[in-house]
C-alpha positions in Angstrom: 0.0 0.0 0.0 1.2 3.0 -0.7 2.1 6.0 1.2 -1.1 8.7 1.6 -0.1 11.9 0.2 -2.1 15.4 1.0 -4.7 16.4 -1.2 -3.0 18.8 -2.7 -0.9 16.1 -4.5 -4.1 15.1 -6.1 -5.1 18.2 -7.3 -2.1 18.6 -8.7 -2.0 15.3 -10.6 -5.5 16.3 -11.6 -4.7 19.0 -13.2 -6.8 21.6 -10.7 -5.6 25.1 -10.2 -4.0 25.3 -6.7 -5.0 29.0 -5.5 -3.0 30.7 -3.0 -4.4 33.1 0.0 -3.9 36.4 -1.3 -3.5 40.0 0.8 -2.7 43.5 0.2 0.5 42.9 2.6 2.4 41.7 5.4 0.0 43.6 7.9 -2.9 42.5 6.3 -1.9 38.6 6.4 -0.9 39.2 10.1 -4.6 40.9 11.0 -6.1 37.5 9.5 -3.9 35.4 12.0 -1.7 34.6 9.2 1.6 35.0 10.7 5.2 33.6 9.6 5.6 31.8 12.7 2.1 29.6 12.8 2.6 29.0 9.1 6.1 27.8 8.1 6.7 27.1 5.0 3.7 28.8 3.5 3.2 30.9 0.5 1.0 33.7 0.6 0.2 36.7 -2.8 0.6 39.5 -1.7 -1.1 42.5 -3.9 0.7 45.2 -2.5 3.6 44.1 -0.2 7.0 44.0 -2.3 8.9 46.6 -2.6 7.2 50.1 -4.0 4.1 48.4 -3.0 4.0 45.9 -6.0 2.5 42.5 -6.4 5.4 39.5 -4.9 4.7 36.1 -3.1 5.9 36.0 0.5 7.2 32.8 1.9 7.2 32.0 5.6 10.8 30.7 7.0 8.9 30.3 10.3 10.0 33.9 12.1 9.7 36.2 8.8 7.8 36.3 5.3 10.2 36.5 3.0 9.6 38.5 -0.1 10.0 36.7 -3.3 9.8 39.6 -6.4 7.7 38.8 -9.0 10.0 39.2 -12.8 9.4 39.4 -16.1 6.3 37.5 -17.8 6.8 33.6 -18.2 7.9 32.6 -21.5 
């Protein structure tokens, strides 16, 4: 028998869009009780929280989010 995997592994394989929580920023993720520390390892959007108040994922390293800048479109 195989090992259970979390569902999110299944909607993967299936093809399903995965959405992740979105905020305008850091302070607004931490006023919803998302904060680095109770989620590590998460990723959040936020729509307003890089630098110069632009769009960027933030990832929890369980203390801080971490910005991650958004670049250039995909190819």
């Amino acid at each position: 028998m195989g090992k259970l995997q979390p569902r999110s592994f299944e909607r993967i394989r299936s093809g399903e869009q995965i959405l992740i929580p979105t905020y305008a920023n850091n302070a607004a993720a931490i006023a919803a009780g998302i904060t680095a520390a109770k989620y590590p390892r998460r990723i959040i959007y936020l729509t307003a929280g890089g630098t110069g108040s632009v769009p960027c994922l933030a990832v929890s390293d369980g203390t801080n989010w971490r910005q991650v800048a958004i670049g250039v479109n995909a190819i």
